[in-house]
C-alpha positions in Angstrom: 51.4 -23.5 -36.1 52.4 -21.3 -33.0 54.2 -18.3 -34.6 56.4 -16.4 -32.2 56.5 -12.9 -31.6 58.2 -10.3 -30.4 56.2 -8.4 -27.2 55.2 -4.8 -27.9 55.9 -3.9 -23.7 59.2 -2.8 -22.9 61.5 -2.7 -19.4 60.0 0.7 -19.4 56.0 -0.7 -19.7 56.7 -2.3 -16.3 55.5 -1.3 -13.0 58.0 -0.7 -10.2 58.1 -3.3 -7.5 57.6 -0.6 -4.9 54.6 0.8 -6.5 52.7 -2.1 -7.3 53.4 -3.0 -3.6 51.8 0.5 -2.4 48.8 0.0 -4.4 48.6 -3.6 -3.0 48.7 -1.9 0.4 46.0 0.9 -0.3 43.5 -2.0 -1.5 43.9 -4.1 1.8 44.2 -0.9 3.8 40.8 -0.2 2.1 39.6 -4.0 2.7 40.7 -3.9 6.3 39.0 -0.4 6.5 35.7 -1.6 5.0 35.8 -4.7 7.7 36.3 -2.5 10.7 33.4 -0.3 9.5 30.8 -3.5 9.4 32.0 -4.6 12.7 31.6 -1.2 14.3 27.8 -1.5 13.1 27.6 -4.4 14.2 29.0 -3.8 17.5 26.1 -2.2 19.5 24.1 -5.5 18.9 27.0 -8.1 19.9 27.5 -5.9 22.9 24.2 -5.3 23.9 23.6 -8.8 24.9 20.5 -10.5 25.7 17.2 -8.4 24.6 16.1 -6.3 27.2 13.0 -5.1 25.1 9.3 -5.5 24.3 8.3 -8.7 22.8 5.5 -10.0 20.9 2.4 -11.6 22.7 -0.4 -13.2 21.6 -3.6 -11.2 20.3 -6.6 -12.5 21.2 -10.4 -11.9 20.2 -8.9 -11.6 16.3 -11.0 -12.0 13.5 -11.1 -12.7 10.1 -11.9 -9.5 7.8 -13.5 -8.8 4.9 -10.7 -6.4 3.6 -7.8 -9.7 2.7 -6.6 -11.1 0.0 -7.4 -14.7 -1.4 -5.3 -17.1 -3.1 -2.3 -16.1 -1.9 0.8 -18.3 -0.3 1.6 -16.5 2.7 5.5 -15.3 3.4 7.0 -17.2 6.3 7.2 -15.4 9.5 11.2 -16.0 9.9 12.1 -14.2 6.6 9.3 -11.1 7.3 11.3 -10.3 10.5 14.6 -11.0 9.6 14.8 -9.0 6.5 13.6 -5.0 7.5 14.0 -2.0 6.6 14.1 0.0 9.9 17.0 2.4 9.3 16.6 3.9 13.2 17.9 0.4 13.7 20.2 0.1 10.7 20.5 0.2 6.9 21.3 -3.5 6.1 18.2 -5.8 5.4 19.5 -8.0 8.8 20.3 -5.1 10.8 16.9 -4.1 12.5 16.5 -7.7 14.3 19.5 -8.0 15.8 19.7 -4.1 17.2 15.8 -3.4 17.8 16.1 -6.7 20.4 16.1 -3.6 23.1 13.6 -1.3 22.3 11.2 -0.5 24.8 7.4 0.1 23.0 5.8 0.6 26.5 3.8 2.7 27.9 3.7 4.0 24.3 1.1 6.9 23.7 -0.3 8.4 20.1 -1.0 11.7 20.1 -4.1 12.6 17.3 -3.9 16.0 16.4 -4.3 19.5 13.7 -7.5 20.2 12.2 -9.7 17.9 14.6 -12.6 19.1 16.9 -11.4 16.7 19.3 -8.0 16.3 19.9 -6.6 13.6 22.2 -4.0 11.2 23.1 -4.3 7.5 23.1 -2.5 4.6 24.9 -1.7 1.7 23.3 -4.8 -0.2 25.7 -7.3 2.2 24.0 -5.5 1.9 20.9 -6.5 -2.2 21.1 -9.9 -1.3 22.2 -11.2 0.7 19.8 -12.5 -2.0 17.3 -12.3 -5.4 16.8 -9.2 -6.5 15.8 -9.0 -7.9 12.2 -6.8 -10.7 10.2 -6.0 -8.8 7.2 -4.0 -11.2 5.0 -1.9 -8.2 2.6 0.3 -7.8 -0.2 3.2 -5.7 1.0 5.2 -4.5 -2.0 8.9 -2.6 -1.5 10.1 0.1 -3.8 13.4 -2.0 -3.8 11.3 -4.8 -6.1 11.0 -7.2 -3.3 7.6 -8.3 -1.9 5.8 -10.4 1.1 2.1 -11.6 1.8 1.4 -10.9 5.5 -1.3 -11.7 8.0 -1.3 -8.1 9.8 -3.6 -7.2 12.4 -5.4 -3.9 13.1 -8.4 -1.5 12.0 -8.9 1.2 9.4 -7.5 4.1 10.4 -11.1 5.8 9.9 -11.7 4.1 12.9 -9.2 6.5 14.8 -9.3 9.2 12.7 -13.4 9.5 13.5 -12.8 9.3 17.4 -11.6 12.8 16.7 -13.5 14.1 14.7 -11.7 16.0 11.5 -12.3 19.5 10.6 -13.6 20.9 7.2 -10.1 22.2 7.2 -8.4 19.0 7.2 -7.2 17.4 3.7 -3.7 15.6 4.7 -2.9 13.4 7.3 1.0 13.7 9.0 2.6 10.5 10.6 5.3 10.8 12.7 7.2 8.0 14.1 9.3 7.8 17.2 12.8 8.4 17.1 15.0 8.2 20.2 19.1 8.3 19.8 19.5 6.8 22.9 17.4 3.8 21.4 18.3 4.1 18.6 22.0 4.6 18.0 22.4 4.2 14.4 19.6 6.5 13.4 22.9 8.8 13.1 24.0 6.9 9.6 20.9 6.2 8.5 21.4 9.0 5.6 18.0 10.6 6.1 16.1 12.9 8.3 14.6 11.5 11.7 12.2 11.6 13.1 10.4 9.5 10.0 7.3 11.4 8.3 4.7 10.1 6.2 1.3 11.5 5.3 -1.8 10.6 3.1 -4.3 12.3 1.7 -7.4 12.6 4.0 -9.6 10.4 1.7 -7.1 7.8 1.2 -6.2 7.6 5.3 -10.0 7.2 4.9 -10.1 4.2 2.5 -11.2 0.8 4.3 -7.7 -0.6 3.2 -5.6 1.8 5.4 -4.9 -0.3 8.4 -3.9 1.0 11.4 -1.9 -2.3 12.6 -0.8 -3.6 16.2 0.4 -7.0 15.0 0.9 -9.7 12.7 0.8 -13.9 12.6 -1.7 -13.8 15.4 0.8 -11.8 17.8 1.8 -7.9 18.4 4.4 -6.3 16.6 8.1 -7.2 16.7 10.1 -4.0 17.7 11.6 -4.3 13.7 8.8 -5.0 12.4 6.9 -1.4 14.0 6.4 -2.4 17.2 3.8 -1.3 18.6 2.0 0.3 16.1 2.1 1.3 12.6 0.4 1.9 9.1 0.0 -0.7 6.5 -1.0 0.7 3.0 -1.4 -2.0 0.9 -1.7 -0.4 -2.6 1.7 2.1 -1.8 5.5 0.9 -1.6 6.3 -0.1 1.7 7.9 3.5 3.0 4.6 4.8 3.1 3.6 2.2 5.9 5.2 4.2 8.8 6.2 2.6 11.6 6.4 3.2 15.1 3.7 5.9 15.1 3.4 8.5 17.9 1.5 11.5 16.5 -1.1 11.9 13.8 -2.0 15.1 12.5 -4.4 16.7 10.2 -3.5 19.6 8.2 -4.4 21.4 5.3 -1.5 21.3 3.2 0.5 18.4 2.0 3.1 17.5 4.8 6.8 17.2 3.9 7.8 13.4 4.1 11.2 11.7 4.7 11.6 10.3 1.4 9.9 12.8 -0.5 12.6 15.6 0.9 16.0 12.7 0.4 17.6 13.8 -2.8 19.3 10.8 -3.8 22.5 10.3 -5.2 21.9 12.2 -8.1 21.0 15.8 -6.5 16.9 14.5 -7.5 14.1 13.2 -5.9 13.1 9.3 -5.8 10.3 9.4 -4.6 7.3 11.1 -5.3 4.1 11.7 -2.2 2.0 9.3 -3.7 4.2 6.3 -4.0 1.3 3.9 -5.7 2.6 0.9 -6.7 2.9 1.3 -10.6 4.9 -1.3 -12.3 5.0 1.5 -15.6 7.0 4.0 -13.6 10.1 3.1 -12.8 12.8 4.1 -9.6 15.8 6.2 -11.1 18.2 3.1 -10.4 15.8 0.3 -11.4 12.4 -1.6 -12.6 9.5 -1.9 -11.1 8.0 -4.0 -13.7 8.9 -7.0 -11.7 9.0 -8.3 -8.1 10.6 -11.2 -6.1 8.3 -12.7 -3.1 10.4 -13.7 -0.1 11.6 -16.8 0.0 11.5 -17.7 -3.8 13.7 -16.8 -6.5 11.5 -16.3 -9.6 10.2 -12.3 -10.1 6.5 -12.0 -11.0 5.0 -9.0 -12.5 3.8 -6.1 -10.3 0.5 -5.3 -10.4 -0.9 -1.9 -10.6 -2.1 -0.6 -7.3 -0.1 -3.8 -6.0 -3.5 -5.6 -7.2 -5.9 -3.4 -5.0 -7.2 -1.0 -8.2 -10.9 -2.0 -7.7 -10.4 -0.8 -4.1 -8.2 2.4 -5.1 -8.1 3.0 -8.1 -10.9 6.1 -8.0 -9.1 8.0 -5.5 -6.8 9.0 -8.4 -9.4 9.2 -11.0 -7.9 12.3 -13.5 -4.5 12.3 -12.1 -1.3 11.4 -14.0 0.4 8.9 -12.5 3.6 8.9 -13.6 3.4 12.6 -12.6 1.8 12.4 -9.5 4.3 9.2 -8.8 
């Protein structure tokens, strides 16, 4: 039986017309606000066109290296490319293919500096010439618990790293990637410190795995994918595989790194130097237990070392990982 009461609101419980009507009008102020702030971002890429910029070409004399992984379904190219994170180029996901489409990669020079005997610049032709080219087919984890599965192409970075010929002195190595306003004009809201840095330890930028990489599915590097050269470091979440690279140094102190000095939103660091990929320690905001590949929507769990701990795992023999992070 439906028993009737009487309400507990009065007259007085009710909102005024007029102010229910403001706060209608602050919310799709806001809306309309929040819309004309994504199409402003978005407007240097609908205005700019038809690309004007480098573009991948084929690679040829490739071959097939010892240092890949087996068994593994390989992410299509569309989704590697179409989902970045290239903050020079914009901090959405789909931002760095539509508004890289004009960066110009050439001539393009690396300059290989610090605590070498033999210091010297490179161009991108002697870059390619240095070693055969190799089809390394990697695991590429994120720290944001999304993955892919890659065929890059490169060489160790011992490779380049011997041509000049470290010092006693030298126990880091400092990446620096390119960084041009001009090029690229939303570097401004990216919310961290540009030019990009990145470093390694000496004997990890030493490890076989490191690969120095000029391309991927058989061709060179998309602008937003790190055109036209970059790091890949299989066993570390991908912030640690610069992009872009245009100076390596070696020094003898541990370099400061983009990421390492970004606070967060909490006044604290996220990230530590290391950045191994350790499914036990997690980001301040969320898991890293699990992982979702590209392109499927089931997570898997991470691996420690992103799978690579026979290759790695003795670099960090003694240390605490979840200090050393």
């Amino acid at each position: 039986m439906l028993i009737k009461r009487k309400t507990d609101l009065t007259y007085a419980d009710v909102t005024p017309k007029e102010r229910a009507m403001g706060r209608r009008n602050f919310l799709m102020g806001l809306l309309a606000t929040t819309t004309i702030v994504a199409g402003w971002k978005k407007l240097p890429g609908l205005l700019a066109g038809p690309g004007t910029g480098s573009v991948p070409g084929k690679l040829n004399g490739v071959v097939k290296s010892p240092y890949t992984t087996s068994g593994e379904k390989i992410t299509p190219e569309t989704d590697v490319t179409t989902y970045n994170n290239y903050y020079e180029f914009g901090t959405d996901k789909g931002d760095p293919s539509k508004n890289a489409k004009n960066f110009q990669t050439s001539p393009w020079t690396v300059s290989v500096e610090g605590e070498v005997t033999k210091p010297r610049k490179f161009t991108m032709d002697e870059i390619l010439k240095l070693a055969p080219l190799e089809e390394r087919i990697y695991r590429h984890r994120c720290v944001e618990a999304w993955s892919i599965v890659v065929p890059w192409i490169g060489y160790s970075l011992s490779t380049i790293l011997n041509q000049v010929q470290p010092t006693p002195k030298a126990k880091y190595v400092a990446f620096e990637s390119y960084y041009e306003p001009k090029q690229m004009p939303l570097g401004g809201e990216a919310g961290i410190a540009l030019p990009y840095l990145e470093g390694l330890r000496l004997d990890e930028a030493m490890n076989p795995l490191a690969l120095l990489c000029v391309g991927m599915y058989g061709e060179t590097l998309p602008n937003q994918d790190g055109a036209p050269v970059r790091m890949v470091i299989p066993w570390k979440y991908g912030f640690k595989s610069i992009k872009s690279i245009v100076k390596i140094r070696l020094v003898k102190d541990q370099p400061q790194t983009t990421w390492n000095m970004y606070t967060g939103f909490n006044g604290q660091p996220e990230y530590g130097f290391y950045a191994n990929v350790n499914p036990k320690v997690d980001h301040p905001r969320w898991s890293q237990a699990k992982e979702r590949r590209l392109g499927e929507f089931l997570k898997r769990p991470t691996l420690m070392f992103n799978g690579y701990s026979d290759q790695v795992a003795s670099l960090y023999s003694g240390m605490d990982l979840r200090k050393n992070y």
